[in-house]
N, CA, C, O and CB atoms as a CASP TS submission, in Angstrom:
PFRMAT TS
TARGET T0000
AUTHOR 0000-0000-0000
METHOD Language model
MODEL 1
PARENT N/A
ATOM      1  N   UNK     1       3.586 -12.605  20.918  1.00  0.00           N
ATOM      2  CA  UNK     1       2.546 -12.738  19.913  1.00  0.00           C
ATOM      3  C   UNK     1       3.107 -13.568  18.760  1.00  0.00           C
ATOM      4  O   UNK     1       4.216 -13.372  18.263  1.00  0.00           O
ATOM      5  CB  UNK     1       2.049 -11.336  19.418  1.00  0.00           C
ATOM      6  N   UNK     2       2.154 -14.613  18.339  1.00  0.00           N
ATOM      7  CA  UNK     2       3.175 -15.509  17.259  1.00  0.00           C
ATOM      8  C   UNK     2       3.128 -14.649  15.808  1.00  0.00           C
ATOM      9  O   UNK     2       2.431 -13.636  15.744  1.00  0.00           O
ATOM     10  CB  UNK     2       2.482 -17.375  16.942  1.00  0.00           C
ATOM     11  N   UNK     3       3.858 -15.078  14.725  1.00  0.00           N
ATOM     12  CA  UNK     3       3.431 -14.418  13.906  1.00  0.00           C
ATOM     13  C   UNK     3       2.273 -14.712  13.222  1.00  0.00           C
ATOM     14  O   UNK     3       2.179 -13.817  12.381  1.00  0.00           O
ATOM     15  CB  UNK     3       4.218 -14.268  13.292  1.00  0.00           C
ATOM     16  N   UNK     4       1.334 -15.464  13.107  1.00  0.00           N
ATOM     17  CA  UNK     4       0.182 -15.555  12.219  1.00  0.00           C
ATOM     18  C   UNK     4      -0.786 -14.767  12.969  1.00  0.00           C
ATOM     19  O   UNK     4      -1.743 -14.532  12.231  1.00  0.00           O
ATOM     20  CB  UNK     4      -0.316 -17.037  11.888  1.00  0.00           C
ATOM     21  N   UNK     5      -0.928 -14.299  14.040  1.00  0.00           N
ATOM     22  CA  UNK     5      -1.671 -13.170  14.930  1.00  0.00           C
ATOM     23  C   UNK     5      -1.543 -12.145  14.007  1.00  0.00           C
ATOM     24  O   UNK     5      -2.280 -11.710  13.122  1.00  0.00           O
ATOM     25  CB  UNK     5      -1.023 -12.750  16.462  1.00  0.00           C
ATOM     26  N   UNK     6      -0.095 -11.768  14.542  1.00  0.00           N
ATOM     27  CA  UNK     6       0.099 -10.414  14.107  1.00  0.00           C
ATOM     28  C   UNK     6       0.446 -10.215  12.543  1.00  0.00           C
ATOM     29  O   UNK     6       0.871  -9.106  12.217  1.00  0.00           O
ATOM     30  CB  UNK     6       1.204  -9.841  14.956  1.00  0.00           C
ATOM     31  N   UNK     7       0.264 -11.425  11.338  1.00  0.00           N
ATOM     32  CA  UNK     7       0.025 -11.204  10.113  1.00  0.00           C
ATOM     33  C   UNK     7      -1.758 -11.251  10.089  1.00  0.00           C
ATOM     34  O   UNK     7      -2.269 -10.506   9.253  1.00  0.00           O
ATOM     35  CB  UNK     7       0.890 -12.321   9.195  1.00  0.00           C
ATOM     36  N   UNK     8      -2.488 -11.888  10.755  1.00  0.00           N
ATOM     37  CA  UNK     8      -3.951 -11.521  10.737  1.00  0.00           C
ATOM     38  C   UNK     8      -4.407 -10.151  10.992  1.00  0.00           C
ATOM     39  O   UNK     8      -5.305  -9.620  10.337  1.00  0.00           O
ATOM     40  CB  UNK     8      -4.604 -12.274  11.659  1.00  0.00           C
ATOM     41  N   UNK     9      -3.823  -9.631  11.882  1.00  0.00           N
ATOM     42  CA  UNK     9      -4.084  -8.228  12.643  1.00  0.00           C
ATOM     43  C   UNK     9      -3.564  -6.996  11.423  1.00  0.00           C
ATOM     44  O   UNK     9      -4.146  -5.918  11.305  1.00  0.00           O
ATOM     45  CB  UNK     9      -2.970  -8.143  14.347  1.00  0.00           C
ATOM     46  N   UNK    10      -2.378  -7.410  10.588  1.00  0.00           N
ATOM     47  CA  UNK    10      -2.381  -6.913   9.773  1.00  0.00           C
ATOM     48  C   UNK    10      -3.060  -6.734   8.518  1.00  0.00           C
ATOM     49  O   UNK    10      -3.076  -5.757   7.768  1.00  0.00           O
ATOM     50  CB  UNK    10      -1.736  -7.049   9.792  1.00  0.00           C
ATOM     51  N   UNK    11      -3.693  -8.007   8.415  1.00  0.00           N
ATOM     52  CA  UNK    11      -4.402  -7.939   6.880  1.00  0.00           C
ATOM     53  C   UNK    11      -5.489  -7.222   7.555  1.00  0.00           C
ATOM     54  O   UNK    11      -5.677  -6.194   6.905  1.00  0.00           O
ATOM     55  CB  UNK    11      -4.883  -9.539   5.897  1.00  0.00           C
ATOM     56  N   UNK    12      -6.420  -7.287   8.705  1.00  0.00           N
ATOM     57  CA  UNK    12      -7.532  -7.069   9.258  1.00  0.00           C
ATOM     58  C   UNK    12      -7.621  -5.264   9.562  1.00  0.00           C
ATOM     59  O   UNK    12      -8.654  -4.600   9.639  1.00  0.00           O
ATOM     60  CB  UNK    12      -7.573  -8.090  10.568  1.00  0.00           C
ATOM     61  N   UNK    13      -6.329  -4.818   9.681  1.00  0.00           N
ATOM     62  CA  UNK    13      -5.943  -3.871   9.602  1.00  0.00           C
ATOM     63  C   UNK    13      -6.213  -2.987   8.436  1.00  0.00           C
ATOM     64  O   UNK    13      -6.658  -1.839   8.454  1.00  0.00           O
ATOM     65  CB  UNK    13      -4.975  -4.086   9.839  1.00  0.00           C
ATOM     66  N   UNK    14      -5.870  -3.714   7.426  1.00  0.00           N
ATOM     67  CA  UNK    14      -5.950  -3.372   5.988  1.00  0.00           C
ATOM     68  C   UNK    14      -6.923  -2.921   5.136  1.00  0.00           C
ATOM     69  O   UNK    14      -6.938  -2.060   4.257  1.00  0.00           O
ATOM     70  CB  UNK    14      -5.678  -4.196   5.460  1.00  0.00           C
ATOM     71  N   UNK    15      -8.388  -4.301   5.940  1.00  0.00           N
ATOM     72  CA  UNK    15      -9.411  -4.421   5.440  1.00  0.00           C
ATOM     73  C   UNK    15     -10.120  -3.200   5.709  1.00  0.00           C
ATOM     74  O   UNK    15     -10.797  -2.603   4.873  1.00  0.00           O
ATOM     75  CB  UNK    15      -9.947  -5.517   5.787  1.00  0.00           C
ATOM     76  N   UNK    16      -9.863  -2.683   7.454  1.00  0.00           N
ATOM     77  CA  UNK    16     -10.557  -1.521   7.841  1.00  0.00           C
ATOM     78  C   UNK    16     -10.139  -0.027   7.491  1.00  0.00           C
ATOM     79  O   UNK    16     -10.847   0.949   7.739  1.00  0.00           O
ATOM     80  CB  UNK    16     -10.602  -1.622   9.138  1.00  0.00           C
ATOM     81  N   UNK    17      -8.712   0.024   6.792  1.00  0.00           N
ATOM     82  CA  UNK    17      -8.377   0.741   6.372  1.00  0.00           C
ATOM     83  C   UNK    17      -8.797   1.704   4.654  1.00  0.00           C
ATOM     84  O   UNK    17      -8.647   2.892   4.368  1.00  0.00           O
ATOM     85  CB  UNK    17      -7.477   0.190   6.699  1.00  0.00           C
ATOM     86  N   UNK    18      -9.265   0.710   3.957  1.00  0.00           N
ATOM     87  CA  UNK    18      -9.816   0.125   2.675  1.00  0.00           C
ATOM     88  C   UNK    18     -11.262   0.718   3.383  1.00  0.00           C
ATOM     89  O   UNK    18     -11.451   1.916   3.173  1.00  0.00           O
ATOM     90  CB  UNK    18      -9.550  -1.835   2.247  1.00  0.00           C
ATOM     91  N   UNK    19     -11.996   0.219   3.959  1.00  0.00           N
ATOM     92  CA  UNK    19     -13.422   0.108   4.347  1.00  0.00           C
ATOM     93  C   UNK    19     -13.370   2.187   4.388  1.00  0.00           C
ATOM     94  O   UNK    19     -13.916   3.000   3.642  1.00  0.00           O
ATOM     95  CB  UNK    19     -13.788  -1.124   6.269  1.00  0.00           C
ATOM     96  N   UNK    20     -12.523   2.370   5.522  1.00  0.00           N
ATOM     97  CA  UNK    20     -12.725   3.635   6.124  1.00  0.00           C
ATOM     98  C   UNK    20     -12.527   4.555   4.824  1.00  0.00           C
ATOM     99  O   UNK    20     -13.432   5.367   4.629  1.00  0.00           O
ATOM    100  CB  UNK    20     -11.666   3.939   7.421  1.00  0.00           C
ATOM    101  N   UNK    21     -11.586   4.539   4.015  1.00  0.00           N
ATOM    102  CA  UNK    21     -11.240   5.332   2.439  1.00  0.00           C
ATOM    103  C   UNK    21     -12.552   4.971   2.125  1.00  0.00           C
ATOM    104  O   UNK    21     -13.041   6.081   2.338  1.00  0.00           O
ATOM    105  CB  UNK    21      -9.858   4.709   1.181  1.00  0.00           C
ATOM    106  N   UNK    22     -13.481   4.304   1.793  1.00  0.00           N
ATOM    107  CA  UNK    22     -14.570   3.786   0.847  1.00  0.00           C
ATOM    108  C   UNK    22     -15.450   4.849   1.167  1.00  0.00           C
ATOM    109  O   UNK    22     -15.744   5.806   0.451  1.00  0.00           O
ATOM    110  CB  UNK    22     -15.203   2.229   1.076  1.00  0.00           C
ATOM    111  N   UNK    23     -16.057   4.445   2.947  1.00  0.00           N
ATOM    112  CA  UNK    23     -16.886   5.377   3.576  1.00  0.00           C
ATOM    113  C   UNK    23     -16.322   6.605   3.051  1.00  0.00           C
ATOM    114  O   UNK    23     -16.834   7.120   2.056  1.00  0.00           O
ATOM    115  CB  UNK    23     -16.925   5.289   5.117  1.00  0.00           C
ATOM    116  N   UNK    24     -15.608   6.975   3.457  1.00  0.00           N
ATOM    117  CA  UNK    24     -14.964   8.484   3.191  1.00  0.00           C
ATOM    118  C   UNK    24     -15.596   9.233   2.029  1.00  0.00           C
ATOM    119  O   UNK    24     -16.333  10.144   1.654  1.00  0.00           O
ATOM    120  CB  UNK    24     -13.352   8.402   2.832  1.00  0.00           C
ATOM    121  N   UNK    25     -14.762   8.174   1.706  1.00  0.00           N
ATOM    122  CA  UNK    25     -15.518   8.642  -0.364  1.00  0.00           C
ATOM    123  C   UNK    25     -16.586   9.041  -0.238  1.00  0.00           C
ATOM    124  O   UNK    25     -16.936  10.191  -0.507  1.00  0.00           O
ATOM    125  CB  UNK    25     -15.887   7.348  -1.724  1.00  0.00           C
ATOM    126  N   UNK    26     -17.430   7.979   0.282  1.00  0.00           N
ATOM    127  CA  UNK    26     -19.094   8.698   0.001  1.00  0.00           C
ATOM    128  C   UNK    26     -19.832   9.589   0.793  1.00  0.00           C
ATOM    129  O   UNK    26     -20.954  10.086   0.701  1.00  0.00           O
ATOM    130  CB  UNK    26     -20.118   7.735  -0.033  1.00  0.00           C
ATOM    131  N   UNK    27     -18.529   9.690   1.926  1.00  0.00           N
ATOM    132  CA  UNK    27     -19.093  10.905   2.631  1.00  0.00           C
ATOM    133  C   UNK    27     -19.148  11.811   2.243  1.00  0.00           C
ATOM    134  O   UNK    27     -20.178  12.485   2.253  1.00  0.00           O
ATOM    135  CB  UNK    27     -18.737  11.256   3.501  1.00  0.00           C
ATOM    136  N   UNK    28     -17.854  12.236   1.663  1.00  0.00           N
ATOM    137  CA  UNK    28     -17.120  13.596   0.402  1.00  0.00           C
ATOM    138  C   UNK    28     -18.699  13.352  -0.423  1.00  0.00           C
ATOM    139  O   UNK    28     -19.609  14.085  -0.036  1.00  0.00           O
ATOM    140  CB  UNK    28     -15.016  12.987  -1.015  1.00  0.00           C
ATOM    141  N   UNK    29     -18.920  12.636  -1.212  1.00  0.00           N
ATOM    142  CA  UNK    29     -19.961  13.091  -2.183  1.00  0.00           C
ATOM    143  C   UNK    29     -21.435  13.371  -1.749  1.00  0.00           C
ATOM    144  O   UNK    29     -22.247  14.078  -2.345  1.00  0.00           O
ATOM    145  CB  UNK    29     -20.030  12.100  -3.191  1.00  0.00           C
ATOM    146  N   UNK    30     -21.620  12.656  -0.562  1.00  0.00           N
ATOM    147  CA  UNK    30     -22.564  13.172  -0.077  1.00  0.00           C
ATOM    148  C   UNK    30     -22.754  14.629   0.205  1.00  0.00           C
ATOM    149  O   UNK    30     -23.769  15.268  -0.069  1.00  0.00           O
ATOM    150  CB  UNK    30     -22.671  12.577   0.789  1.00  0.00           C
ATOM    151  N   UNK    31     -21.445  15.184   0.901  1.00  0.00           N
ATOM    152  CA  UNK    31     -21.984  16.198   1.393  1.00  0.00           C
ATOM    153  C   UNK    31     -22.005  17.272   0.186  1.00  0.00           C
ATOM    154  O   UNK    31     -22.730  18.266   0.199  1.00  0.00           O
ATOM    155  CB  UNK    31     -21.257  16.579   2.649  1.00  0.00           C
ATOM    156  N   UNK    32     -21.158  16.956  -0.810  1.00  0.00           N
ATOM    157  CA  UNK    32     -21.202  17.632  -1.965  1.00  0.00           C
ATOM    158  C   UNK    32     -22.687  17.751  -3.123  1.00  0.00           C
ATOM    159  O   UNK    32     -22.973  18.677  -3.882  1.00  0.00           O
ATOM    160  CB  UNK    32     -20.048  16.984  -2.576  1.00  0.00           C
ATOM    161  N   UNK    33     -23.535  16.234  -2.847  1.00  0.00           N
ATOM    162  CA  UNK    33     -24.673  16.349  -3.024  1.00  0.00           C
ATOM    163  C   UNK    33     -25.844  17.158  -2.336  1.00  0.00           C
ATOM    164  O   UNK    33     -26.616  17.928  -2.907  1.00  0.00           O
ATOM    165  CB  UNK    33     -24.816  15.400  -3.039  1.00  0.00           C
ATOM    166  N   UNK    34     -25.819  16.785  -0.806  1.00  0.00           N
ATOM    167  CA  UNK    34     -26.250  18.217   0.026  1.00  0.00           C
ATOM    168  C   UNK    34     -25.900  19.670  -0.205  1.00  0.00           C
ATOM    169  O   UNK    34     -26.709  20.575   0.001  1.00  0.00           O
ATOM    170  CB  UNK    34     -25.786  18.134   1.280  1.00  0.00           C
ATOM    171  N   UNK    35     -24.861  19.833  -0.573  1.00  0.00           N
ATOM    172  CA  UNK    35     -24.495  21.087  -1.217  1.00  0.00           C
ATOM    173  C   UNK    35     -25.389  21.906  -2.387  1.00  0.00           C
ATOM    174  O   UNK    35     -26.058  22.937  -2.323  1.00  0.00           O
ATOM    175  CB  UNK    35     -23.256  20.771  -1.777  1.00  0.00           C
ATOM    176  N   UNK    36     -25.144  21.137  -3.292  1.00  0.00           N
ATOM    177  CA  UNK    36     -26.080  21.093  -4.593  1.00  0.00           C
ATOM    178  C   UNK    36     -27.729  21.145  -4.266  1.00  0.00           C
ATOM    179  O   UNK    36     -28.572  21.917  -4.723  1.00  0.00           O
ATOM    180  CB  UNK    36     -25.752  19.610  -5.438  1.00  0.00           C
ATOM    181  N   UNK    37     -27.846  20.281  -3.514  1.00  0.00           N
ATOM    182  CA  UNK    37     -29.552  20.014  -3.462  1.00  0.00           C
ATOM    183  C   UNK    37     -29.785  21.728  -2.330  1.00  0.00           C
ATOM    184  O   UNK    37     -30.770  22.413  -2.607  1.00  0.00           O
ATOM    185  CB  UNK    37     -30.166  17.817  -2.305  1.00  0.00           C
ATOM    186  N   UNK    38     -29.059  22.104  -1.445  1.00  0.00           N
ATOM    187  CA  UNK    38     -29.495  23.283  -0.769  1.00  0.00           C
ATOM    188  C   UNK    38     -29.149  24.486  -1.637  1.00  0.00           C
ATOM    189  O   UNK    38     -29.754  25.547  -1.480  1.00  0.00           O
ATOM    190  CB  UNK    38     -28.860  23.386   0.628  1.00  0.00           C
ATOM    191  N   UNK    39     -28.473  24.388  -2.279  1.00  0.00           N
ATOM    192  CA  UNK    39     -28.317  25.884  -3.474  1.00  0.00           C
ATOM    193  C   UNK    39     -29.437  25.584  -4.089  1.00  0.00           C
ATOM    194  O   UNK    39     -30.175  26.549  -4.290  1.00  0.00           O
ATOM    195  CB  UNK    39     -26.879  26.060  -4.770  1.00  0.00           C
ATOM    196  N   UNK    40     -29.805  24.557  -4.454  1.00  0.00           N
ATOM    197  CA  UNK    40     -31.016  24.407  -5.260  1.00  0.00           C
ATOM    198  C   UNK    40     -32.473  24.560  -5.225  1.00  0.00           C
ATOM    199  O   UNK    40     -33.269  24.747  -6.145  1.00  0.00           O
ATOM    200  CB  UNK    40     -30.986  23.529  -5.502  1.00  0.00           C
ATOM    201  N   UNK    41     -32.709  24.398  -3.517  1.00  0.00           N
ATOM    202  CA  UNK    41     -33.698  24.168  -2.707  1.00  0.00           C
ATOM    203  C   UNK    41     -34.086  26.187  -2.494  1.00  0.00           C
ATOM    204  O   UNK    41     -35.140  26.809  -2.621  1.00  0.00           O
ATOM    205  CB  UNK    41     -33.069  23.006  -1.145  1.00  0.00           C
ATOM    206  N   UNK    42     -32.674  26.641  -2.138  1.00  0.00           N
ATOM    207  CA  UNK    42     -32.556  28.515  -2.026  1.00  0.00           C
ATOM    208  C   UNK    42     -32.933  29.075  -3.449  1.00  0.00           C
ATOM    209  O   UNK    42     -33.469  30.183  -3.425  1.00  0.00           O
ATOM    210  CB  UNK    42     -30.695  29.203  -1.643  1.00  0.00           C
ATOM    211  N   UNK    43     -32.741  28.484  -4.717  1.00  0.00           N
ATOM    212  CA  UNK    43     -32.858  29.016  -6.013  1.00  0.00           C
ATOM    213  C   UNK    43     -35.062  29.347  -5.885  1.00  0.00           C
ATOM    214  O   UNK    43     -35.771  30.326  -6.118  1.00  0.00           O
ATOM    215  CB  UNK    43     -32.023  27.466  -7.481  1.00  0.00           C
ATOM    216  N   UNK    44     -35.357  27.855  -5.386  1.00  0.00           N
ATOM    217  CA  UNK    44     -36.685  27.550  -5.597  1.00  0.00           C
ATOM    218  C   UNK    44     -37.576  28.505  -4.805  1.00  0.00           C
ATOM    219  O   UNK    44     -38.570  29.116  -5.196  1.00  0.00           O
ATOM    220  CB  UNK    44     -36.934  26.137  -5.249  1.00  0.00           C
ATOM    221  N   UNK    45     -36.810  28.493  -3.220  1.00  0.00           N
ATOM    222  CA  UNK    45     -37.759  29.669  -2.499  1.00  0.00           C
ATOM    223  C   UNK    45     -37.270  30.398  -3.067  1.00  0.00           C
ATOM    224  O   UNK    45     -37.860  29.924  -4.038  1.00  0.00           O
ATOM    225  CB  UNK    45     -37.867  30.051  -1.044  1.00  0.00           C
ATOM    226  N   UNK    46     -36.489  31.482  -3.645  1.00  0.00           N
ATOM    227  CA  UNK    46     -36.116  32.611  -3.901  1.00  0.00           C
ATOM    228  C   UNK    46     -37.369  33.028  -5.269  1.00  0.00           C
ATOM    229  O   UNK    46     -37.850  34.129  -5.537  1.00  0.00           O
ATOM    230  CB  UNK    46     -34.389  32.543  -4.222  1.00  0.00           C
ATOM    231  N   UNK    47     -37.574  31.902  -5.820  1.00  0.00           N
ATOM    232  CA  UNK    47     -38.222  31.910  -7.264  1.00  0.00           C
ATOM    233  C   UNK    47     -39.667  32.403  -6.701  1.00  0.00           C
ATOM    234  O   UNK    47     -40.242  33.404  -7.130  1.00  0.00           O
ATOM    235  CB  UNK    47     -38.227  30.218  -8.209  1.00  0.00           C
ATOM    236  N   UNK    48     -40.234  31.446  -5.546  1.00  0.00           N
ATOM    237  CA  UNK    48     -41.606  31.367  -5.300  1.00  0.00           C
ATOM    238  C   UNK    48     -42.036  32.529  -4.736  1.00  0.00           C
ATOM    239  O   UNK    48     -43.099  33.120  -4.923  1.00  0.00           O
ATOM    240  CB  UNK    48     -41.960  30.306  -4.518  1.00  0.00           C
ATOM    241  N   UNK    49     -40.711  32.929  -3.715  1.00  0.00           N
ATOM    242  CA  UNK    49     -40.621  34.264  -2.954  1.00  0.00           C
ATOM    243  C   UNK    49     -40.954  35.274  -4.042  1.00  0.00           C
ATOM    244  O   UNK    49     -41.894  36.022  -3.774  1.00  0.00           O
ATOM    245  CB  UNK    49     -39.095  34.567  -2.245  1.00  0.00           C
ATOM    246  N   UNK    50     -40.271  35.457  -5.391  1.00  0.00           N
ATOM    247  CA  UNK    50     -40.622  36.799  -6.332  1.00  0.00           C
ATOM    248  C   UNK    50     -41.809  36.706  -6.698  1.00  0.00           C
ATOM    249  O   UNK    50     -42.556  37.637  -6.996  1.00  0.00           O
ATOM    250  CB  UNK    50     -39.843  37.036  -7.615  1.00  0.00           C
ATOM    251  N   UNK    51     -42.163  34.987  -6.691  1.00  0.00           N
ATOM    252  CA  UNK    51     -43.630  35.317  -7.711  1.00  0.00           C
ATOM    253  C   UNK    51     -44.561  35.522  -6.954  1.00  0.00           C
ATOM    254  O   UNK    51     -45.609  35.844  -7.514  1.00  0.00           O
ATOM    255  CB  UNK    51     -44.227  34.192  -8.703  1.00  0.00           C
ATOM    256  N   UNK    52     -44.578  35.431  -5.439  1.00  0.00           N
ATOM    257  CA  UNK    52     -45.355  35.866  -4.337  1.00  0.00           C
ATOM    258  C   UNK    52     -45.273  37.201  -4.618  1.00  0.00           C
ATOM    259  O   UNK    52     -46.206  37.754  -5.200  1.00  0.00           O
ATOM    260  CB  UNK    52     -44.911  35.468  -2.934  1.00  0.00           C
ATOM    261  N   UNK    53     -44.265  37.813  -4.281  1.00  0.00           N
ATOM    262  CA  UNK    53     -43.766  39.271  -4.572  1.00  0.00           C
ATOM    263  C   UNK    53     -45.080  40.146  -6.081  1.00  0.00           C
ATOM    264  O   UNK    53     -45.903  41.056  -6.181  1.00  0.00           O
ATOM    265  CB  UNK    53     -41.638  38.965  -5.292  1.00  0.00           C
ATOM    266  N   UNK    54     -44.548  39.231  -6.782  1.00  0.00           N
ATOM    267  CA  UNK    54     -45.044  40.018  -8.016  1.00  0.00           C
ATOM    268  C   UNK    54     -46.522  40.109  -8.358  1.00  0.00           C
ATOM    269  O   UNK    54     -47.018  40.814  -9.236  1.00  0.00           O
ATOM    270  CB  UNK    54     -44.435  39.453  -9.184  1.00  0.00           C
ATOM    271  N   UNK    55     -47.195  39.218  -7.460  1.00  0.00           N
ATOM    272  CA  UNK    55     -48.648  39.585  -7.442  1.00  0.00           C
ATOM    273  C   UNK    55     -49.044  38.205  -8.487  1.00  0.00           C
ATOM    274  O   UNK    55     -49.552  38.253  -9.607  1.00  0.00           O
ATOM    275  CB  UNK    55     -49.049  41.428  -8.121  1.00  0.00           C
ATOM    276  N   UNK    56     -48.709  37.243  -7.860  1.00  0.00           N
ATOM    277  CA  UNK    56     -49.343  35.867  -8.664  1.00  0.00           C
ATOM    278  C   UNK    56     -50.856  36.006  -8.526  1.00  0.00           C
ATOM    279  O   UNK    56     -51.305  36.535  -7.509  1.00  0.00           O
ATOM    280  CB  UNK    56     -48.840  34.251  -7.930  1.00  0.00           C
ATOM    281  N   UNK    57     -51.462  35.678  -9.239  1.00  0.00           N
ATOM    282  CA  UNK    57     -52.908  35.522  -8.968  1.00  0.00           C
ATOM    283  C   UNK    57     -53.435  34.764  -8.097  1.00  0.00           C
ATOM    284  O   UNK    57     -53.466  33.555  -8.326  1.00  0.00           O
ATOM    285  CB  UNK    57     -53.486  35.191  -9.876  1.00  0.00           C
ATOM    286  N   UNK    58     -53.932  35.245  -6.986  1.00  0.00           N
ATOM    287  CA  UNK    58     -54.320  34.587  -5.628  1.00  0.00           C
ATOM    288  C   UNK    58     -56.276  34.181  -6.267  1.00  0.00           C
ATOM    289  O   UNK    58     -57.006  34.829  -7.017  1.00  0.00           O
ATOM    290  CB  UNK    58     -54.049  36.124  -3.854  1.00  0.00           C
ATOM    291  N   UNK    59     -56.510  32.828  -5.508  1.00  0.00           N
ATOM    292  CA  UNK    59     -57.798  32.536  -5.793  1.00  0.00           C
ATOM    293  C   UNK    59     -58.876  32.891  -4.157  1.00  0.00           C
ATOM    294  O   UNK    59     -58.673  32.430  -3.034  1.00  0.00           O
ATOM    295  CB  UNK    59     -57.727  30.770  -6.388  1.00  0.00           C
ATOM    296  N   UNK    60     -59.733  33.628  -4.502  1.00  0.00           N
ATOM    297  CA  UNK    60     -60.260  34.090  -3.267  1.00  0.00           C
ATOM    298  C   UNK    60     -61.555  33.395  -3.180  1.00  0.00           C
ATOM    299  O   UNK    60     -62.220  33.422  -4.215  1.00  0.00           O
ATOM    300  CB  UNK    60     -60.384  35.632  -3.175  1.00  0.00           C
ATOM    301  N   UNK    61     -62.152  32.661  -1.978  1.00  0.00           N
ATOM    302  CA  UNK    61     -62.504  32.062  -1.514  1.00  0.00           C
ATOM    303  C   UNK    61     -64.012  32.853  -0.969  1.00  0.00           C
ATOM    304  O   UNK    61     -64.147  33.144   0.219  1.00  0.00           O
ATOM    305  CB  UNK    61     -61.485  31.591  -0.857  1.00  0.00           C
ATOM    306  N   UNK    62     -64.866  33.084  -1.778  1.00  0.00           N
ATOM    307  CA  UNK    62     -66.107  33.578  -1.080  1.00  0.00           C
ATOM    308  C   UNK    62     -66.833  32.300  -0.758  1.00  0.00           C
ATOM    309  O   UNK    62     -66.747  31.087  -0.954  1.00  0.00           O
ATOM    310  CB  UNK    62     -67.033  34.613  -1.991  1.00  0.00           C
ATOM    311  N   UNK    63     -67.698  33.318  -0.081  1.00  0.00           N
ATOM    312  CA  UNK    63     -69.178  32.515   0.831  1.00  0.00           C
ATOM    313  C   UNK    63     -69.818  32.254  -0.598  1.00  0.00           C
ATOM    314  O   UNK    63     -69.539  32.871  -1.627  1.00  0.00           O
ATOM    315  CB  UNK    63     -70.480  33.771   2.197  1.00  0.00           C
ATOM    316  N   UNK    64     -70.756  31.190  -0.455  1.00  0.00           N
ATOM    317  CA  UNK    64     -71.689  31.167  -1.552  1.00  0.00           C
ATOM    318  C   UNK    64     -72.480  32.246  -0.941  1.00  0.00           C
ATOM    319  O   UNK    64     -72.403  32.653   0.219  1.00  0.00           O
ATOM    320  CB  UNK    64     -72.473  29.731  -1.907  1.00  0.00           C
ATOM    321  N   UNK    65     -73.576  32.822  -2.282  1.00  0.00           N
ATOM    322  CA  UNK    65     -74.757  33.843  -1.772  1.00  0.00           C
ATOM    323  C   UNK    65     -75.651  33.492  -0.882  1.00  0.00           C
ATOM    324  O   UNK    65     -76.399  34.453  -0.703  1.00  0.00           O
ATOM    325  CB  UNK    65     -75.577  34.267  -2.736  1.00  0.00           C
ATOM    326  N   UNK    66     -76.027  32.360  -0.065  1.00  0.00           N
ATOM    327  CA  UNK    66     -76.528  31.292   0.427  1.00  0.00           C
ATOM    328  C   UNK    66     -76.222  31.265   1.542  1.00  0.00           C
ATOM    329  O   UNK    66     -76.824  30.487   2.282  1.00  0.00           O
ATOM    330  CB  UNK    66     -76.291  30.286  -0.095  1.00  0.00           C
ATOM    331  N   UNK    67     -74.950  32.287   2.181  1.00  0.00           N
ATOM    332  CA  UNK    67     -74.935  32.031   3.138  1.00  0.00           C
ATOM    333  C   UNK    67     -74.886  33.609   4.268  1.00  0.00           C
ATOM    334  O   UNK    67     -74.862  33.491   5.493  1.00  0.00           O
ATOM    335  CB  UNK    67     -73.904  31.015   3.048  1.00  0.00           C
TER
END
């Protein structure tokens, strides 16, 4: 292998190495954003769940007299 191959293969090496840390990164924050957004998402049913619970005022739906 001459050497300008295997100094290409190295920088090219480099580049994907660089690339893969980058991805990474935003994988880490992603899933740390998924994190956040599903504690958050459990806070909301939990909320809607009590006020179901507690007797929210339901709107009831009659017939007109008419019918």
């Amino acid at each position: 292998m001459s050497e300008e191959r295997i100094e290409k293969l190295e920088i090219d090496l480099a580049h994907a190495n660089h690339t893969i840390d980058e991805l990474n990164a935003v994988v880490i924050e992603q899933g740390k954003q998924i994190d956040r957004l599903t504690r958050k998402l459990m806070e909301m049913t939990d909320q809607i769940d009590e006020l179901i619970e507690t007797g929210l005022p339901t709107h009831r739906i009659d017939k007109p007299p008419h019918y």
